[in-house]
C-alpha positions in Angstrom: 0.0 0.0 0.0 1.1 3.5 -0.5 0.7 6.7 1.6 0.8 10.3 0.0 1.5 13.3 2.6 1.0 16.5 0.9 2.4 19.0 2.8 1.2 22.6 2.1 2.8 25.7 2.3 2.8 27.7 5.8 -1.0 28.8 7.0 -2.4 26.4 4.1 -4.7 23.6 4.7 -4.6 21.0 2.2 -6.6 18.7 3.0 -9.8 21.6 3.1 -8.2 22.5 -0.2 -8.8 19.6 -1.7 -12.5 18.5 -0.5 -13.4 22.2 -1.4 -12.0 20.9 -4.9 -13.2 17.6 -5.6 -17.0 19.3 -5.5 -15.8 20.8 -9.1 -14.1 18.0 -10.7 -15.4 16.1 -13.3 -12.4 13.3 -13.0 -13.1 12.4 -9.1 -16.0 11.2 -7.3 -16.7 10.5 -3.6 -16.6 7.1 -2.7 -18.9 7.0 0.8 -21.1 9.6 2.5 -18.5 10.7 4.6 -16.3 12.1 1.7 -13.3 10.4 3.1 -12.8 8.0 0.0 -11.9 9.2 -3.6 -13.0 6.8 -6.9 -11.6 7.6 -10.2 -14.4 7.6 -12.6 -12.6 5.9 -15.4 -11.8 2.8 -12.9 -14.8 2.9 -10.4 -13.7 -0.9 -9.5 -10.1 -0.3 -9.4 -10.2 0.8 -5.9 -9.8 4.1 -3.9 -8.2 6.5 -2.3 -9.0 7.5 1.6 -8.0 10.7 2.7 -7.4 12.2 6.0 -6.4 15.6 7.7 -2.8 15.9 10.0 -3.0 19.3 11.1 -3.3 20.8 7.6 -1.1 17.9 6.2 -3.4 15.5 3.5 -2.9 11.7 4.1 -3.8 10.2 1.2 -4.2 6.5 1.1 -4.1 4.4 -1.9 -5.9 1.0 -1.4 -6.1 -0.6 -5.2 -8.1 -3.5 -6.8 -5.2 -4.7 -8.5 -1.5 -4.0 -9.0 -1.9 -1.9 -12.3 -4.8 0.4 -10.6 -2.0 0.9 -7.9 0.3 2.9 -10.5 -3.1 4.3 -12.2 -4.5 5.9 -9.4 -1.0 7.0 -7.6 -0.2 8.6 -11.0 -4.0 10.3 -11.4 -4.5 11.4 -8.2 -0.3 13.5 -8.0 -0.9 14.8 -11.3 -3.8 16.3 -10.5 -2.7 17.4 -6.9 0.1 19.3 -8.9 -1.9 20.5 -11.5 -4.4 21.7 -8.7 -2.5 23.3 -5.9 1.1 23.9 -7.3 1.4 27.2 -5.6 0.0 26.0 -2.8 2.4 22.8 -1.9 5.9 22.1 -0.2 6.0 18.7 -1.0 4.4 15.3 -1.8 6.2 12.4 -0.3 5.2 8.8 -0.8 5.9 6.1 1.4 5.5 2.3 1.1 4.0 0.6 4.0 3.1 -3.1 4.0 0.1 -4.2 4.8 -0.5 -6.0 7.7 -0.7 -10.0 7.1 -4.6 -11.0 7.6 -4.7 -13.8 10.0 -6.5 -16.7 8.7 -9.9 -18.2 11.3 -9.5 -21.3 12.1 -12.2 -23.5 11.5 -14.0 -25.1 15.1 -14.1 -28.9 15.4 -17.3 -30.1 16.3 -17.2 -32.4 19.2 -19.4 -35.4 18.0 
């Protein structure tokens, strides 16, 4: 899994920046009711994108259906965070962060 921080220049809140934003754009769509998951509208089954707020600092991240839509929506999403904002950001760092194993239930016996 991958995690975006976009920091924003001093007295800038990204993260307000961007849900102010995403009510305009024709390329991004909210995924839930809470508007704390981004869909690309090309791909609406490649996955998503959940965002959070860090004091002003966007946390973005990137949960794909498949390895391809990783790189797809990683790519989509920066572009259009540079395109966007630009004057606006410090920097966009990108981290990779396993994800934890999912432990497997073990299946009961039945005592007859």
């Amino acid at each position: 899994m991958l995690v975006l921080q976009v920091v924003p220049a001093h007295g800038v809140n990204a993260y307000r920046l961007l849900r102010a934003r995403i009510r305009e754009a024709t390329t991004w769509h909210w995924g839930n009711k809470a508007r704390t998951r981004l869909k690309h509208v090309q791909r609406p089954k490649g996955g998503h994108i959940r965002i959070a707020d860090a004091d002003g600092v966007l946390v973005a991240h990137i949960h794909p259906a498949s390895q391809r839509d990783q790189f797809y929506l990683t790519e989509k999403f920066m572009g259009r965070l540079i395109a966007w904002f630009e004057s606006d950001l410090l920097a966009i760092n990108v981290q990779f962060v396993r994800e934890p194993e999912r432990k497997t239930r073990r299946k009961r016996r039945r005592p007859w």
